[in-house]
C-alpha positions, 0 to 999 in steps of 0.5 A: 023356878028352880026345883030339885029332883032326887035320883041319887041313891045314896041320899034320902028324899026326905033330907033332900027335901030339907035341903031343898026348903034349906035353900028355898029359904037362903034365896028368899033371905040371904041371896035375892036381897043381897043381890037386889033381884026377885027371889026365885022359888026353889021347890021340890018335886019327886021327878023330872017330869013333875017340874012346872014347865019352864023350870030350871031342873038341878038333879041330885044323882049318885055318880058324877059325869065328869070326874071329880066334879061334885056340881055343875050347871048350864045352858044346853042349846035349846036355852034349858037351864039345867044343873047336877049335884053328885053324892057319892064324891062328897060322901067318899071323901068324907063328907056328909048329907047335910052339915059342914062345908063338904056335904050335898046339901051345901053342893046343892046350895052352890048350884042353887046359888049360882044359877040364880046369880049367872044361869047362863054361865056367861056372865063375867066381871071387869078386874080392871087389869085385863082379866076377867073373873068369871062370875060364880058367887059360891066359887070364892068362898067354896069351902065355907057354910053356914047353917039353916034351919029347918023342921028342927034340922040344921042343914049346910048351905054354901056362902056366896059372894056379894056384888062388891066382891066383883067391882074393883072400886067398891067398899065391901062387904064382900062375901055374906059370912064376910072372910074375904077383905077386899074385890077378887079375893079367894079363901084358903078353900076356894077358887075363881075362873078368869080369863086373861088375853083369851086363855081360861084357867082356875085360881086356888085358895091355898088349902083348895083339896088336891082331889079336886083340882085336877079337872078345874084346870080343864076347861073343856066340859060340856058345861060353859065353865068348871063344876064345882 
């Protein structure tokens, strides 16, 4: 089970419980079936500690722990899956709570989506060159949304890519609002992590926003990748 938890100031807990239905519902839709797994349930609680036992807890907070970054997930040593959503880096920078590519609610949508996929942050896919992708499903198509609606209210969830975009010799589709042609494709807005003879670094999509590139091309984070 994945359930958010709000601490952030800047947003409501109303809207972000109608992200996290908005995300709940993009699992049990879109994502679980396109990856063939089991929908995860994704619910909300009005604290950590009210997470059922075993839950993987992603925090919507304020400020980010590490400069730029907007989310992140991980494993910590004691194998607890865990993530953060930052507010206040969307909304600075022109973002909003719960509509277009640069909001929290795709953010949180992102983080959803990637702990659902990979929630180890260990997984990686053969380009059959010698590199490896690291296999982030929002991160190719970073910049792009689509809509869900819930209670009347449209909130922004992340695109993701589909398994075809991870296998060199498939067929497509390959992404799930289908901007991407072929295997390993970035959008203008997006970006990948590959690895090549041991040496980690960050792709970019031609339009990715300078703002947030910085720290992409540091891989040394308490997280086992890049946020996002």
């Amino acid at each position: 089970m994945i359930t958010v938890v709000n601490q952030s100031t800047l947003v409501s807990s109303a809207d972000v419980q109608l992200m996290t239905r908005a995300c709940a519902a993009q699992v049990r839709r879109h994502a679980a079936p396109a990856w063939r797994l089991l929908p995860v349930p994704v619910v909300y609680a009005s604290s950590a500690e009210d997470a059922p036992p075993g839950a993987w807890v992603i925090s919507i907070l304020d400020d980010p722990d590490q400069a730029d970054a907007l989310g992140w997930h991980t494993e910590d040593q004691g194998e607890h899956v865990y993530g953060r959503a930052f507010a206040r880096p969307v909304l600075d920078n022109g973002g909003t709570v719960l509509s277009g590519g640069l909001s929290v609610s795709s953010v949180l949508s992102h983080e959803v989506l990637e702990t659902l996929i990979d929630p180890r942050c260990n997984l990686w896919a053969d380009r059959g060159d010698g590199t490896i992708v690291a296999l982030e499903v929002a991160d190719p198509v970073e910049a792009d949304s689509y809509t869900i609606t819930v209670g009347g209210t449209a909130v922004s969830v992340s695109s993701f890519a589909l398994p075809d975009w991870f296998d060199p010799q498939a067929g497509g589709p390959y992404d799930w609002m289908g901007r991407t042609s072929q295997p390993f494709e970035v959008t203008a807005g997006g970006y990948v992590v590959q690895a090549h003879e041991g040496h980690v670094s960050a792709v970019f999509g031609a339009e990715y926003p300078s703002w947030r590139r910085k720290l992409k091309g540091d891989p040394s984070r308490s997280a086992r990748r890049f946020p996002v």
